[in-house]
C-alpha positions, -999 to +999 in steps of 0.1 A: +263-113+672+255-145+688+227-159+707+241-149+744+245-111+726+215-108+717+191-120+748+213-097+766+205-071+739+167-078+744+166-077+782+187-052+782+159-030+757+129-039+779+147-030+808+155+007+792+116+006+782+108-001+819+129+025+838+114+051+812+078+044+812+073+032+848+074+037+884+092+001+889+124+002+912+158-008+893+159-040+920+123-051+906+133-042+867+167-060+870+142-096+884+120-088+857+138-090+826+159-118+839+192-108+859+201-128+891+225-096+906+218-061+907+256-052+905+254-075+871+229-059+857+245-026+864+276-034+847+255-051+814+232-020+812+263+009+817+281-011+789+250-011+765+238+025+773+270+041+787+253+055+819+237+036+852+201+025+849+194+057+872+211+080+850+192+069+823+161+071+836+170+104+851+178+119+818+159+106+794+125+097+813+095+120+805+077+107+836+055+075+837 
């Protein structure tokens, strides 16, 4: 795993951490852990998790 992998692994994590334990809107998360695009954030975080960020916070949030 190289450097690149692995900031994209750690933005990627907080980002999971945010949609499940907060109110924050997917185009605020995306800003906040470091993403220029929403659609390339999308892509990075389906890859990583296998489901959209809504998906995710859909199915595995227990409300924040």
């Amino acid at each position: 795993v190289n450097l690149f992998e692995r900031l994209r692994d750690a933005r990627l994590e907080m980002a999971g951490s945010l949609l499940l334990h907060t109110d924050l809107q997917i185009k605020a998360i995306f800003r906040e852990v470091g993403y220029k695009s929403l659609s390339g954030f999308e892509e990075a975080f389906k890859e990583k998790f296998g489901m959209g960020p809504s998906q995710y916070r859909a199915r595995f949030s227990t409300g924040a």
